[in-house]
C-alpha positions in Angstrom: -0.5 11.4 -17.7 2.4 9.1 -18.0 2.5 5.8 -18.0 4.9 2.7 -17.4 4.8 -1.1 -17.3 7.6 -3.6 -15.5 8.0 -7.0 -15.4 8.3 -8.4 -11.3 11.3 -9.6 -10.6 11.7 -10.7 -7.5 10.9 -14.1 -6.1 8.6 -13.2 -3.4 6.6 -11.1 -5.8 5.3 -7.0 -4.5 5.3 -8.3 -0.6 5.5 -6.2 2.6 9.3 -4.8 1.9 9.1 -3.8 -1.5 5.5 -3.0 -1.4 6.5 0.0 1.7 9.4 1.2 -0.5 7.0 1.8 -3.6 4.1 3.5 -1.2 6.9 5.9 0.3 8.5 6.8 -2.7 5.3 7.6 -4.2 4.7 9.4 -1.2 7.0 12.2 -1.7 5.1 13.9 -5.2 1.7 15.1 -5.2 1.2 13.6 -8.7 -1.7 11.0 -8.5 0.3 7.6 -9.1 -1.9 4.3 -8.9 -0.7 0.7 -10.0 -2.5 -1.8 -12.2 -2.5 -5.1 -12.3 -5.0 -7.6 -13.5 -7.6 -4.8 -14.3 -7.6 -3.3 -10.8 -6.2 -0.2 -10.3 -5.4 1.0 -6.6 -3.8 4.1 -5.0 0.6 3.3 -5.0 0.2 5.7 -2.2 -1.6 3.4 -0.1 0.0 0.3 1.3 -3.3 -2.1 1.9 -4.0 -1.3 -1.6 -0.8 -2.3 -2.9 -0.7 -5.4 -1.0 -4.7 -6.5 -1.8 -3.5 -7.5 -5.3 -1.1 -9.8 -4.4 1.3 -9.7 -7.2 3.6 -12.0 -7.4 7.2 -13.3 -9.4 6.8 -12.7 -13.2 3.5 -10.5 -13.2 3.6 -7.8 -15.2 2.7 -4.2 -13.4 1.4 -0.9 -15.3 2.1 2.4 -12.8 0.5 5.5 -13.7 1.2 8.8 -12.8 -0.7 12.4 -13.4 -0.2 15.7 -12.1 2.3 18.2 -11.7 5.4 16.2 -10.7 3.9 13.5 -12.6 7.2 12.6 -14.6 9.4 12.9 -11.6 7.1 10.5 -9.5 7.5 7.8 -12.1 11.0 8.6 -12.3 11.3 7.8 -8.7 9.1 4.5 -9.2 11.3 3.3 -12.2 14.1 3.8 -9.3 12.9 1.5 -6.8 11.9 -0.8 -9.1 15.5 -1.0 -10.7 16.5 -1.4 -7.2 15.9 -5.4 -7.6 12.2 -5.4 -7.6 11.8 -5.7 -11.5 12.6 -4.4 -14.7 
């Protein structure tokens, strides 16, 4: 399992936009990737999950990834969150 944190950059937090580019890059890998934040843990697969914690500006997000393409999955999180989500 490997394992990342970033800080949340943008001002409208993990909304609707950024929240569907996260779900569909995850999407693409069969690695299981979830997405902590304030002890809950949900599936970054699954948009109503992502968008139940309501994280917003300045939070501070742990993504997880395990499984065969586990390191390119996070890889291609780390991507989209460069993208001017976080850091």
């Amino acid at each position: 399992m490997v394992e990342k944190t970033f800080k949340i950059t943008a001002e409208s937090g993990l909304h609707a936009r950024p929240a569907t580019q996260l779900v569909n890059a995850a999407s693409q890998f069969e690695a299981d990737i979830n997405l902590v934040f304030n002890g809950k843990s949900v599936n970054l697969k699954s948009i109503m999950g992502v968008m139940s914690l309501g994280v917003g500006q300045g939070a501070e997000v742990t993504v997880t990834s395990e499984g065969s393409d586990e390191d390119a999955a996070l890889a291609a999180i780390e991507e989209v969150f460069k993208g001017g989500l976080g850091e």
